[in-house]
N, CA, C and O atoms as CSV, one atom per row, in Angstrom:
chain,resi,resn,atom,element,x,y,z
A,1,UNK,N,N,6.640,30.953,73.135
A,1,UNK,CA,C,7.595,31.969,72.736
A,1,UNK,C,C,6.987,33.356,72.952
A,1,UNK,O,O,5.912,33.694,72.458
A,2,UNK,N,N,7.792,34.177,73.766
A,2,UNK,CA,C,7.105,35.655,74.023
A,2,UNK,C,C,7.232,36.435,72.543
A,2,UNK,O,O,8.219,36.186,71.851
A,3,UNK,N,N,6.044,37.546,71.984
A,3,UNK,CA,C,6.116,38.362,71.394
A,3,UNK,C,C,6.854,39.331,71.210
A,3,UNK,O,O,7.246,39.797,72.280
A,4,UNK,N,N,7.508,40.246,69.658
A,4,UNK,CA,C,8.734,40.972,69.976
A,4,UNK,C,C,7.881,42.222,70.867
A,4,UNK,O,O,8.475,42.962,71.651
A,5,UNK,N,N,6.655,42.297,70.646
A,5,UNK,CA,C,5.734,43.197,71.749
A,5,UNK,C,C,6.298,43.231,73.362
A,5,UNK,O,O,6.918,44.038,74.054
A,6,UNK,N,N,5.675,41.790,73.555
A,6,UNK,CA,C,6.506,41.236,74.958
A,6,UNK,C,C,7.962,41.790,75.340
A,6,UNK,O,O,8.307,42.442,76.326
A,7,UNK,N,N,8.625,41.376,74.370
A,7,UNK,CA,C,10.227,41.555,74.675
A,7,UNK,C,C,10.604,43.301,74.997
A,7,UNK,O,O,11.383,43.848,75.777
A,8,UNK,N,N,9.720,43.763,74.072
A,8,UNK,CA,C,9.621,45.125,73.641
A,8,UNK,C,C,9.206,45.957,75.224
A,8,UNK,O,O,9.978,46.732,75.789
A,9,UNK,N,N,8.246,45.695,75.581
A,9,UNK,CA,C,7.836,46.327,76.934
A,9,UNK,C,C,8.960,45.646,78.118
A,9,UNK,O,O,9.416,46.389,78.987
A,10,UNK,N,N,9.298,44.382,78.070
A,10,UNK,CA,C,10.353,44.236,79.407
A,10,UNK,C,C,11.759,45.120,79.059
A,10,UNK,O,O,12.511,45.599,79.907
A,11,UNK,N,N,11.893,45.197,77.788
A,11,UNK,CA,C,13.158,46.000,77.575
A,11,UNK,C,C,13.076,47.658,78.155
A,11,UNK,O,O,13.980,48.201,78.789
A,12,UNK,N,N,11.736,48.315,77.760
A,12,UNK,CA,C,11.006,49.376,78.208
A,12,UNK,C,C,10.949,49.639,79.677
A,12,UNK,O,O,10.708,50.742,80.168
A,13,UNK,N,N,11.205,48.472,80.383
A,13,UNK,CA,C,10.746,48.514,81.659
A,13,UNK,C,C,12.494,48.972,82.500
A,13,UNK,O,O,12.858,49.840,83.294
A,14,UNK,N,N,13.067,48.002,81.881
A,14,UNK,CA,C,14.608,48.085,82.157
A,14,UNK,C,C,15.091,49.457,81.891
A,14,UNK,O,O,15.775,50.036,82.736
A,15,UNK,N,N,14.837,49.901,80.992
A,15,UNK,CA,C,14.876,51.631,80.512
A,15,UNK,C,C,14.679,52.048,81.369
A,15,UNK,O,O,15.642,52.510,81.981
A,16,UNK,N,N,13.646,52.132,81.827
A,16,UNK,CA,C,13.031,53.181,83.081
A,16,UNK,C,C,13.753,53.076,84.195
A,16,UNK,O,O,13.966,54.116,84.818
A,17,UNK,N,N,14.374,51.615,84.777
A,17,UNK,CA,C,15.266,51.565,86.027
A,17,UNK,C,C,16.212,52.035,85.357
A,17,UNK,O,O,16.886,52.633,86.196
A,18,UNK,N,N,16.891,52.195,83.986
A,18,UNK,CA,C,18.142,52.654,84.068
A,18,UNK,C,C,18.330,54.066,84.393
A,18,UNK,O,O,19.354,54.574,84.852
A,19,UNK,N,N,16.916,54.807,84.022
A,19,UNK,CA,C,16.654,56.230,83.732
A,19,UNK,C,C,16.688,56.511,85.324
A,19,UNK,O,O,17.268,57.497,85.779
A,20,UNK,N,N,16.098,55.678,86.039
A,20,UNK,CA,C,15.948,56.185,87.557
A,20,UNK,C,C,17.051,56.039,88.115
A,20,UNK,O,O,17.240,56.754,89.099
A,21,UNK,N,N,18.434,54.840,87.596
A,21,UNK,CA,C,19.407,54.982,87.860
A,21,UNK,C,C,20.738,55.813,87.804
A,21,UNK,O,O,21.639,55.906,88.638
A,22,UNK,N,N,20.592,56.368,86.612
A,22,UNK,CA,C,21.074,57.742,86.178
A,22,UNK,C,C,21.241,58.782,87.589
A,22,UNK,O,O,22.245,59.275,88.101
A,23,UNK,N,N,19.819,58.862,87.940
A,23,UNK,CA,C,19.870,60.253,88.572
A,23,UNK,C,C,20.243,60.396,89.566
A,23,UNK,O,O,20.644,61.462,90.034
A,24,UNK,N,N,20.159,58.695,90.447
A,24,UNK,CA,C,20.331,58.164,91.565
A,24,UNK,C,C,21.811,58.203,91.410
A,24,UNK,O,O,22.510,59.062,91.948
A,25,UNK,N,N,22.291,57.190,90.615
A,25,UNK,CA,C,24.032,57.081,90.460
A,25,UNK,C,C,24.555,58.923,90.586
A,25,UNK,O,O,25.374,59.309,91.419
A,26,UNK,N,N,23.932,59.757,89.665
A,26,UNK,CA,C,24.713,61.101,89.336
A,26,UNK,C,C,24.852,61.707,90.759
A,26,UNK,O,O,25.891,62.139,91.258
A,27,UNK,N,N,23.654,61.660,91.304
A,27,UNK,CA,C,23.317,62.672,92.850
A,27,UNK,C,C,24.711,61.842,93.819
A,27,UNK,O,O,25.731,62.355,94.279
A,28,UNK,N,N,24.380,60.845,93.853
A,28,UNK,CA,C,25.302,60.502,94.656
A,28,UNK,C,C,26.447,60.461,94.331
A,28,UNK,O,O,27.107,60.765,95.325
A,29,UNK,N,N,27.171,60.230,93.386
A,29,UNK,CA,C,28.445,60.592,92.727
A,29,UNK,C,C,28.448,62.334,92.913
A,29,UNK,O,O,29.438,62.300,93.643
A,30,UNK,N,N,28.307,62.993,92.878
A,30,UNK,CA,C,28.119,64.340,92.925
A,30,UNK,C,C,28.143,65.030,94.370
A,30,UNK,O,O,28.497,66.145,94.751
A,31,UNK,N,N,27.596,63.857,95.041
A,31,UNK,CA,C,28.157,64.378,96.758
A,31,UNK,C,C,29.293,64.206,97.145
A,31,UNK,O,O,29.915,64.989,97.863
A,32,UNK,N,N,29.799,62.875,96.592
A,32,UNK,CA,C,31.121,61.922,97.113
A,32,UNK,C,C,32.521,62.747,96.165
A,32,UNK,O,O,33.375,63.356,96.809
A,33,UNK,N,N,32.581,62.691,95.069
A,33,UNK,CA,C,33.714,62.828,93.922
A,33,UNK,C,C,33.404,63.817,93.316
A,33,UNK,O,O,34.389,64.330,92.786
A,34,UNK,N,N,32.308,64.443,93.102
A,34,UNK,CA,C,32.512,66.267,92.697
A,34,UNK,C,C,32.372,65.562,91.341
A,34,UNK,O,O,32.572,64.363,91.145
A,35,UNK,N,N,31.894,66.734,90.180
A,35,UNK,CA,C,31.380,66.767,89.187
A,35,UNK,C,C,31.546,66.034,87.712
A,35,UNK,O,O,30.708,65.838,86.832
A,36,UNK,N,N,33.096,65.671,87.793
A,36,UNK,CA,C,33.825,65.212,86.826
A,36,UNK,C,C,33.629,63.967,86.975
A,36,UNK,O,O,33.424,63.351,85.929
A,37,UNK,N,N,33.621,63.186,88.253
A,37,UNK,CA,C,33.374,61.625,87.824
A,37,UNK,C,C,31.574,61.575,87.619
A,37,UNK,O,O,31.095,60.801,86.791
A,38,UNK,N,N,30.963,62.198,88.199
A,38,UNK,CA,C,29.244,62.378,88.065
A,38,UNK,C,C,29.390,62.583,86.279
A,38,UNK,O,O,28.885,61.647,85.659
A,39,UNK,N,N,29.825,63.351,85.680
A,39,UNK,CA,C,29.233,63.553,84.484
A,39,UNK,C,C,29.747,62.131,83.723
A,39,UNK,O,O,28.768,61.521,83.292
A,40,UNK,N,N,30.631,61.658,83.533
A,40,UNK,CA,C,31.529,60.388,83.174
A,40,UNK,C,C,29.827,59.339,83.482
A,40,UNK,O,O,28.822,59.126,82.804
A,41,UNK,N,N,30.218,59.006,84.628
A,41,UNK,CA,C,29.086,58.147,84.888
A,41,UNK,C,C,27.644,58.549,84.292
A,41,UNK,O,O,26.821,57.743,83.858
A,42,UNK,N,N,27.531,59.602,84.337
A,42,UNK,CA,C,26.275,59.906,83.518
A,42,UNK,C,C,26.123,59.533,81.908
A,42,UNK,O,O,25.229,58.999,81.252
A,43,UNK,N,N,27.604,60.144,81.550
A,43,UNK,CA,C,27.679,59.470,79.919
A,43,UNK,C,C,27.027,58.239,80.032
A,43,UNK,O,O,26.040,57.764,79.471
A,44,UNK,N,N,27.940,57.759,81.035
A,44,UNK,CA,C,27.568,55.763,80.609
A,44,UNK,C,C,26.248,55.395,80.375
A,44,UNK,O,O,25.833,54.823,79.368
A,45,UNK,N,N,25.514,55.794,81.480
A,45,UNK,CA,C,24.360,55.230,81.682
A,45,UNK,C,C,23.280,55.793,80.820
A,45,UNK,O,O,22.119,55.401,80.700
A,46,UNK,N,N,23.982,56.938,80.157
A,46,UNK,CA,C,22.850,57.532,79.114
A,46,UNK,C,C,23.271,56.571,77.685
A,46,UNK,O,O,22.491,56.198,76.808
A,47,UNK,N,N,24.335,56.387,77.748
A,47,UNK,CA,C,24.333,55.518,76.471
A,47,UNK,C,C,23.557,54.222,76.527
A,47,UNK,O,O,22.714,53.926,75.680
A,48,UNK,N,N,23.961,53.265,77.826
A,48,UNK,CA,C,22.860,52.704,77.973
A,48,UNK,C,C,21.617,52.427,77.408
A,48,UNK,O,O,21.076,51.631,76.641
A,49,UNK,N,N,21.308,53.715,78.314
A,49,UNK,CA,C,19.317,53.940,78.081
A,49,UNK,C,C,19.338,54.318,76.725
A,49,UNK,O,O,18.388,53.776,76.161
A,50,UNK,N,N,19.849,54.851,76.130
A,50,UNK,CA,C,19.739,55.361,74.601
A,50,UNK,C,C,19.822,53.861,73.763
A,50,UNK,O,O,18.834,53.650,73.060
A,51,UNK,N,N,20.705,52.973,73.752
A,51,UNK,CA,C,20.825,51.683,73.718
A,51,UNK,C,C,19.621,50.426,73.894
A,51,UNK,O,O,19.476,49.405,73.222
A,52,UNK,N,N,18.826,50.940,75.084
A,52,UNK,CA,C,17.987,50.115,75.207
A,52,UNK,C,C,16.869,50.661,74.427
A,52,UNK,O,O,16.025,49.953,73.877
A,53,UNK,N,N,16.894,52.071,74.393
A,53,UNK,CA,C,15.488,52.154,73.614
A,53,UNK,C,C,15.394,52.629,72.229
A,53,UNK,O,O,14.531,53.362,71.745
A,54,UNK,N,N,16.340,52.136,71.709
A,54,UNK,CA,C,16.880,51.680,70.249
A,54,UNK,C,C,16.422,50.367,70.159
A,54,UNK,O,O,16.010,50.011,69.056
A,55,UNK,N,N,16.402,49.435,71.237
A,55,UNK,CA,C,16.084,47.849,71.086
A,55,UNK,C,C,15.033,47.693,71.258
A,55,UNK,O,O,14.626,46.631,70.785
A,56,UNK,N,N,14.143,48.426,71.871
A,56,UNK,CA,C,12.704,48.899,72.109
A,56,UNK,C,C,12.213,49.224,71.006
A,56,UNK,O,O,11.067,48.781,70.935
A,57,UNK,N,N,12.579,49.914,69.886
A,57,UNK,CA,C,12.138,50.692,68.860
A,57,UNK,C,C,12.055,49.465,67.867
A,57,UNK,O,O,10.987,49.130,67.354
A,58,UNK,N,N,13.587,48.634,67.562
A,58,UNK,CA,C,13.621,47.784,66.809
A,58,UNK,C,C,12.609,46.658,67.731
A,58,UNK,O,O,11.614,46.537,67.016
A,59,UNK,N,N,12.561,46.453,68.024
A,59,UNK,CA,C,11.739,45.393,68.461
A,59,UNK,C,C,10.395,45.747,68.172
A,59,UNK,O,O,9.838,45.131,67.263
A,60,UNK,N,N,9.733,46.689,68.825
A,60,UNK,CA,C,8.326,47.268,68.078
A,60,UNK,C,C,7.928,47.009,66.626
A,60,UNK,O,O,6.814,46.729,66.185
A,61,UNK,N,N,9.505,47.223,65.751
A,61,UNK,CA,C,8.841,47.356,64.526
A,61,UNK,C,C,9.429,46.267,63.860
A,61,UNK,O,O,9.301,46.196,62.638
A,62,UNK,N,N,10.091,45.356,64.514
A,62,UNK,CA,C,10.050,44.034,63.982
A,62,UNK,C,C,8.494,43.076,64.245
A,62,UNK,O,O,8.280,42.049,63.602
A,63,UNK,N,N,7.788,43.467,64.992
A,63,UNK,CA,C,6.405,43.011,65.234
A,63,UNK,C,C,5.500,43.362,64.038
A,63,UNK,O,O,4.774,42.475,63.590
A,64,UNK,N,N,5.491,44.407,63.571
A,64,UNK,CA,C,4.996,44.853,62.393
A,64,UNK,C,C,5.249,43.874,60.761
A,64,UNK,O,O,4.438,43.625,59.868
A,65,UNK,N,N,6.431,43.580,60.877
A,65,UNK,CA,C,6.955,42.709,59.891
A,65,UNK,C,C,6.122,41.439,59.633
A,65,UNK,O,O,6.492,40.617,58.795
């Protein structure tokens, strides 16, 4: 059984592609459809990442327990 440590860093890891996905998704949305669908899509994916590293956090400190 992996550690909530374990779980904790692959979730961390996924963060980071989402974070790199963000900027990637925005730029290119931003060439194609102009600003209004770029920011939309940006919401999303920031909730996301905000999402995952809330599960990151809880997970850290469920290890502590």
């Amino acid at each position: 059984m992996e550690s909530y440590d374990e779980l904790a860093d692959e979730v961390s890891s996924i963060e980071r592609r989402v974070s790199d996905a963000i900027f990637d998704a925005v730029r290119a949305q931003l060439r194609e459809d102009g600003a209004d669908a770029a920011k939309e899509l940006e919401r999303r994916l920031s909730k996301i990442r905000r999402s995952l590293q809330k599960a990151e956090s809880l997970l850290r400190g469920a290890s502590d327990d």
